[in-house]
MARZAMAR-317295 format. One line per field, with one value per residue: z, x, y of N, C-alpha, C, O, CB in turn; residue number from 1; residue in one letter. Coordinates in steps of 0.05 Angstrom, whole numbers. Glycine has a CB too. Layout:
<sites>
nZ	c(Z,...)
nX	c(X,...)
nY	c(Y,...)
caZ	c(Z,...)
caX	c(X,...)
caY	c(Y,...)
cZ	c(Z,...)
cX	c(X,...)
cY	c(Y,...)
oZ	c(Z,...)
oX	c(X,...)
oY	c(Y,...)
cbZ	c(Z,...)
cbX	c(X,...)
cbY	c(Y,...)
resi	c(NUM,...)
resn	c(A,...)
</sites>
This chain:
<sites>
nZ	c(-2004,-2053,-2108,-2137,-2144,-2160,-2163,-2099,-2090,-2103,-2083,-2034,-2046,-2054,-2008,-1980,-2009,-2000,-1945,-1947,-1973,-1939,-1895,-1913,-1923,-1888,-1861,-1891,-1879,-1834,-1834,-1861,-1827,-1795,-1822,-1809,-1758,-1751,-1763,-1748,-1701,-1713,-1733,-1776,-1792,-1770,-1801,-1859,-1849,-1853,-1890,-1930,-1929,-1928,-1981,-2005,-1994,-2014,-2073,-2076,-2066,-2101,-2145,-2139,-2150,-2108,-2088,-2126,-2180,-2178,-2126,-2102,-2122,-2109,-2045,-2042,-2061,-2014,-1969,-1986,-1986,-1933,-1908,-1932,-1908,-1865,-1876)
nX	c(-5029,-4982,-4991,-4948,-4885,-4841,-4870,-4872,-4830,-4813,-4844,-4820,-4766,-4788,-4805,-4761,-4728,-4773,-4764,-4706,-4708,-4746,-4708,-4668,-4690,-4700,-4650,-4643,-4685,-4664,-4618,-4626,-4656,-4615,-4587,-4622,-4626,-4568,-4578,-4617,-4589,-4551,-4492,-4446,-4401,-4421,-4469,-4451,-4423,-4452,-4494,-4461,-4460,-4528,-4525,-4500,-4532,-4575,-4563,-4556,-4603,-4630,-4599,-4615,-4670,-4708,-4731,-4760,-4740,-4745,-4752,-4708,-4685,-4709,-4706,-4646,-4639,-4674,-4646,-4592,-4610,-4625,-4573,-4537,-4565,-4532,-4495)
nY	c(2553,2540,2482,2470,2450,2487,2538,2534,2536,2585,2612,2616,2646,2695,2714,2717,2749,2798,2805,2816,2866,2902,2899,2925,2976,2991,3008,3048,3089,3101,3129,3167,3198,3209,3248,3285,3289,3306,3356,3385,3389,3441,3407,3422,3384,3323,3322,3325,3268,3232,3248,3227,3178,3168,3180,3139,3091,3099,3106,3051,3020,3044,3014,2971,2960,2982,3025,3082,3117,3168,3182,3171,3211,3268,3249,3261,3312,3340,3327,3351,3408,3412,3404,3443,3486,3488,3520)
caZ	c(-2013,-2082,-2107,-2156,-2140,-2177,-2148,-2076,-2087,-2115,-2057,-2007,-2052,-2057,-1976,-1971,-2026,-1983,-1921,-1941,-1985,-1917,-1879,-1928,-1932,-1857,-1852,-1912,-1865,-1810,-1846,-1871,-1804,-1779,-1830,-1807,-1736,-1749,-1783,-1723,-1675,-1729,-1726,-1799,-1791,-1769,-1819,-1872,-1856,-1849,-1915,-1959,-1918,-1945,-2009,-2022,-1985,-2031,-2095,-2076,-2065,-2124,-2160,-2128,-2151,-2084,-2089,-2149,-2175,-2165,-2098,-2084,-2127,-2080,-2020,-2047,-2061,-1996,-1952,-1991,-1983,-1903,-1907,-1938,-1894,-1844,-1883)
caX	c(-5002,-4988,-4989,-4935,-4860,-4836,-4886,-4872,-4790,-4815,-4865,-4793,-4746,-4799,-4808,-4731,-4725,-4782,-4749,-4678,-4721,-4749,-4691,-4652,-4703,-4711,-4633,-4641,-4691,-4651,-4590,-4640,-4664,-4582,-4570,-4640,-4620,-4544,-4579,-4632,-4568,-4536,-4474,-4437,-4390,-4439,-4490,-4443,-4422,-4480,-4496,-4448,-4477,-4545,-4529,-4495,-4553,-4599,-4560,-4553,-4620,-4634,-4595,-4626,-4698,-4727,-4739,-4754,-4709,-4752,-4750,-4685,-4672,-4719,-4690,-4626,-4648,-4688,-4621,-4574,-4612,-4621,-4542,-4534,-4577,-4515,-4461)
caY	c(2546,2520,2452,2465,2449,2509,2555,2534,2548,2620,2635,2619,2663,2722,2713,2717,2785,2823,2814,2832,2899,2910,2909,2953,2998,3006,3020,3077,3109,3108,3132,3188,3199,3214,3274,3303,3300,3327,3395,3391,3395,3439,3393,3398,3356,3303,3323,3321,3253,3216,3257,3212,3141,3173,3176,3108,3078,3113,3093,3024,3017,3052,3004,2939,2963,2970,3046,3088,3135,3198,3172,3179,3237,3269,3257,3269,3343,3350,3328,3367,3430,3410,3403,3465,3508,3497,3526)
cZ	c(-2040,-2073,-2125,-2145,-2142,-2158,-2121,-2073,-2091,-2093,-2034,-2022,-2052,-2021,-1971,-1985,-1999,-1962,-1924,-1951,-1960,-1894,-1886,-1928,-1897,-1846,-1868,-1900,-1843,-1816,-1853,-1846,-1790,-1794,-1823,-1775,-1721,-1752,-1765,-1702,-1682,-1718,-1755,-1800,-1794,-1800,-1848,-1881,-1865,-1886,-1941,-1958,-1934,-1966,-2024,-2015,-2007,-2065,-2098,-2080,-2089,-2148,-2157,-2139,-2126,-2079,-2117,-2151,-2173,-2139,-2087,-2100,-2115,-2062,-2021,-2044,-2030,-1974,-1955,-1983,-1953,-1901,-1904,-1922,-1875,-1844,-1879)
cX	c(-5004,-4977,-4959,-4902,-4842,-4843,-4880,-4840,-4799,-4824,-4844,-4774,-4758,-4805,-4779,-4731,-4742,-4775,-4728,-4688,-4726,-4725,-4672,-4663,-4707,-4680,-4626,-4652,-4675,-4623,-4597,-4643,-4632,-4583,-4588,-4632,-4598,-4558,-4595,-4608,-4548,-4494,-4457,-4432,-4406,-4459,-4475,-4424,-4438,-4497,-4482,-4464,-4501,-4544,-4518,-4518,-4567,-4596,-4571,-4582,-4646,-4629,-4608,-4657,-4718,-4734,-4741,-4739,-4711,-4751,-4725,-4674,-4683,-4713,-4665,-4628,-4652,-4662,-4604,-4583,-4615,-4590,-4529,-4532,-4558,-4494,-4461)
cY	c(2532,2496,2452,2470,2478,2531,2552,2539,2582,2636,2634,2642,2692,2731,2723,2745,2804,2824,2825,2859,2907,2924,2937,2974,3012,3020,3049,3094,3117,3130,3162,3201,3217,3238,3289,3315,3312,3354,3397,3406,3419,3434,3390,3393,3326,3305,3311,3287,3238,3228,3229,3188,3143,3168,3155,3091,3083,3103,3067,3015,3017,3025,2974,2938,2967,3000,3058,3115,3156,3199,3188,3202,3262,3279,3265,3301,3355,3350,3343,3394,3429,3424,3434,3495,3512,3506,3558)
oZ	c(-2047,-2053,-2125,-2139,-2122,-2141,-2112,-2052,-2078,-2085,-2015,-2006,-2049,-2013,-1954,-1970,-1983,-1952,-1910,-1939,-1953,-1882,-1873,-1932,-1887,-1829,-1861,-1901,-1836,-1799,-1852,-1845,-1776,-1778,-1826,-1768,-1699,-1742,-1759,-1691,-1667,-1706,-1762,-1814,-1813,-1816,-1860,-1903,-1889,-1901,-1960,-1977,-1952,-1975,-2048,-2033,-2021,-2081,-2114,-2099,-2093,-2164,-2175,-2137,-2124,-2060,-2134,-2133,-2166,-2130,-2072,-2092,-2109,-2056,-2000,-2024,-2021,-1961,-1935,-1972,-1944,-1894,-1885,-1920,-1863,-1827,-1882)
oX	c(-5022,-4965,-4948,-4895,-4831,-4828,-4882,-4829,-4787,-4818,-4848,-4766,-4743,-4810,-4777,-4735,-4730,-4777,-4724,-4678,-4708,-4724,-4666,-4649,-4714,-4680,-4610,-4642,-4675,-4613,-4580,-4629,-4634,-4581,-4581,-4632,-4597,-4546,-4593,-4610,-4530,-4479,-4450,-4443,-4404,-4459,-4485,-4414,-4437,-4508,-4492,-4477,-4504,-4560,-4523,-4526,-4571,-4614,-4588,-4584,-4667,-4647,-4609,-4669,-4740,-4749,-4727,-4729,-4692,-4748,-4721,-4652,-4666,-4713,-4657,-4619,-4638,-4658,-4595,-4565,-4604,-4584,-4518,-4515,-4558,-4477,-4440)
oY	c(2516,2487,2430,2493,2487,2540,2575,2545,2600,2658,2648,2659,2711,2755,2740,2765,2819,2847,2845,2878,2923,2945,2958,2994,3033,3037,3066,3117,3140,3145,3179,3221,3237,3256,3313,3338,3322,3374,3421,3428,3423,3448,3367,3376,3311,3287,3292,3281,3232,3212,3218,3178,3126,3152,3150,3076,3063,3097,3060,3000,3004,3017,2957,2916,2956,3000,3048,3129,3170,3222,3207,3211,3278,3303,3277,3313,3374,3371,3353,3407,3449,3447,3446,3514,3534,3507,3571)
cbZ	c(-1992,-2114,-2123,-2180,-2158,-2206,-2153,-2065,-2127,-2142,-2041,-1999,-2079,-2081,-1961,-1982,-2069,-1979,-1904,-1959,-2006,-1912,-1875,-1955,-1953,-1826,-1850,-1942,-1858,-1796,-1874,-1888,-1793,-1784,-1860,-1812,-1728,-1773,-1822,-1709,-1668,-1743,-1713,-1813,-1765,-1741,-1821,-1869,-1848,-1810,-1914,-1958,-1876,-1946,-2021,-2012,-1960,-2027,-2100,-2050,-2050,-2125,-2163,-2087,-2163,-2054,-2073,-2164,-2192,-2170,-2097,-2077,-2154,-2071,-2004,-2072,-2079,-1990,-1952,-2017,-1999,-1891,-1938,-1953,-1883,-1832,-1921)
cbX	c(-4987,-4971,-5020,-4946,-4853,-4853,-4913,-4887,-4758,-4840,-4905,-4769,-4735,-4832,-4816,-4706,-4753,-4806,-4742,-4646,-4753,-4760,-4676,-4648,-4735,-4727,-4613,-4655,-4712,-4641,-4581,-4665,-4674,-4548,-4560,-4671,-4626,-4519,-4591,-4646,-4548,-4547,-4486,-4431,-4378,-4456,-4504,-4437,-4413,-4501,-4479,-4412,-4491,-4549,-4521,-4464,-4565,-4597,-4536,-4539,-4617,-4614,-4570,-4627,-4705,-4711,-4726,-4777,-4690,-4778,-4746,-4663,-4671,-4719,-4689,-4619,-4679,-4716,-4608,-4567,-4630,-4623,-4530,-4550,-4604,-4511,-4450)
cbY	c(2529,2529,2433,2481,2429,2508,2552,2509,2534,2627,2620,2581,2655,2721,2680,2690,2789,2827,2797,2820,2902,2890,2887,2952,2990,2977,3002,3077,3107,3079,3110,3181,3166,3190,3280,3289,3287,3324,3405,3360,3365,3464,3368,3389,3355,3308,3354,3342,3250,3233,3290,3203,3134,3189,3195,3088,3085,3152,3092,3014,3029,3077,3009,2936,2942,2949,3057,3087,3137,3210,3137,3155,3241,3255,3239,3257,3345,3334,3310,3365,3441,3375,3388,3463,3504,3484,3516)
resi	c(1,2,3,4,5,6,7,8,9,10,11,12,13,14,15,16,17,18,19,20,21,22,23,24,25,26,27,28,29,30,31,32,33,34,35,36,37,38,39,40,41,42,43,44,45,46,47,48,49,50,51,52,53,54,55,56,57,58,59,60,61,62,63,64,65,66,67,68,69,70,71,72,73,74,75,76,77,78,79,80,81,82,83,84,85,86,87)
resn	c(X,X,X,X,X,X,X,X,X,X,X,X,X,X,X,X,X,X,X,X,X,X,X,X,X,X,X,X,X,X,X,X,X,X,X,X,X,X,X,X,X,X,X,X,X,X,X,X,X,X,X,X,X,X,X,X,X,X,X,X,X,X,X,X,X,X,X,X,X,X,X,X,X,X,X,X,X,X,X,X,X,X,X,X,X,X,X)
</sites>
């Protein structure tokens, strides 16, 4: 642990960031996870909601720094063409 005042506020705020990155990132898979298992069921309705949740998740995420943006352009691609396959 540091000795330095400063440094020991930084090592609690960077403890606090990777948990909420964590958490966010574990509800983006999940979120990811829902439009895979509408087009499993093929369900579009379902698929196609869970589609939009996807992709604000994926912005947001985007915009927070906590993914990069080939990342989610990506999965963006790879869902849409899932989506697709059920029309």
């Amino acid at each position: 642990m540091a000795n330095i005042k400063q440094q020991m506020k930084r090592v609690k705020t960077n403890e606090k960031a990777r948990l909420a990155n964590a958490s966010f990132k574990s509800s983006l898979k999940t979120a990811m996870k829902a439009v895979n298992a509408a087009v499993a069921a093929k369900d579009l309705e379902k698929a196609q909601a869970a589609l939009s949740t996807a992709y604000k998740k994926l912005d947001k995420a985007q915009a927070k720094g906590i993914v990069h943006k080939n990342y989610v352009a990506r999965q963006k691609s790879e869902l849409a063409n899932a989506v697709n396959s059920l029309k």
